[in-house]
Residue, then its C-alpha position, 0 to 999 in steps of 0.5 A: x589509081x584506076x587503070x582501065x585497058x583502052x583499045x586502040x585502032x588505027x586513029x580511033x579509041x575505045x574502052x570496049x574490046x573491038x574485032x580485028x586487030x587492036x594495039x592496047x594501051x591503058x588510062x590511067x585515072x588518079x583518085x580524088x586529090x592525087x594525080x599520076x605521074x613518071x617523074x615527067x608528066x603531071x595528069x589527072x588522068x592520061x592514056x599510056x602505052x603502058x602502065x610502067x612507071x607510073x604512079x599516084x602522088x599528090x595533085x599540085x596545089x595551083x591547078x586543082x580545079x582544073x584536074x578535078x574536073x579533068x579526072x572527072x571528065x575521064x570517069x564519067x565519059x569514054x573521053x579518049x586524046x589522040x595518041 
């Protein structure tokens, strides 16, 4: 599991340490095949307020196409939800 520290302002996002105030949260992002998980929820990859908790299981057998190409999405890009 790779574990990338997300810089988050007001609304906005971003992967690069901005000026001013920031809250920082973390994106956590499963390896090839395995997804993160609390118990709870299931993710190819997820923005989080903290990494405590979670960790890396199998990706379910049903949607793997879907979460790889999620998890990719993730790793390629600066893609960021809404917290």
């Amino acid at each position: 599991m790779e574990i990338h520290n997300l810089y988050r302002q007001g609304n906005r996002f971003t992967l690069q340490e901005p000026e001013g105030d920031y809250v920082l949260w973390y994106r956590l992002i499963a390896a090839e095949g395995m997804a993160v998980t609390d118990g709870d929820t299931v993710a190819p990859a997820i923005d989080v307020e903290s990494p405590e908790g979670w960790s890396e299981i199998p990706a379910p057998q049903e949607p793997v196409e879907e979460l790889e190409e999620l998890r990719e999405y993730y790793t390629r890009t600066q893609a960021v939800l809404p917290g």
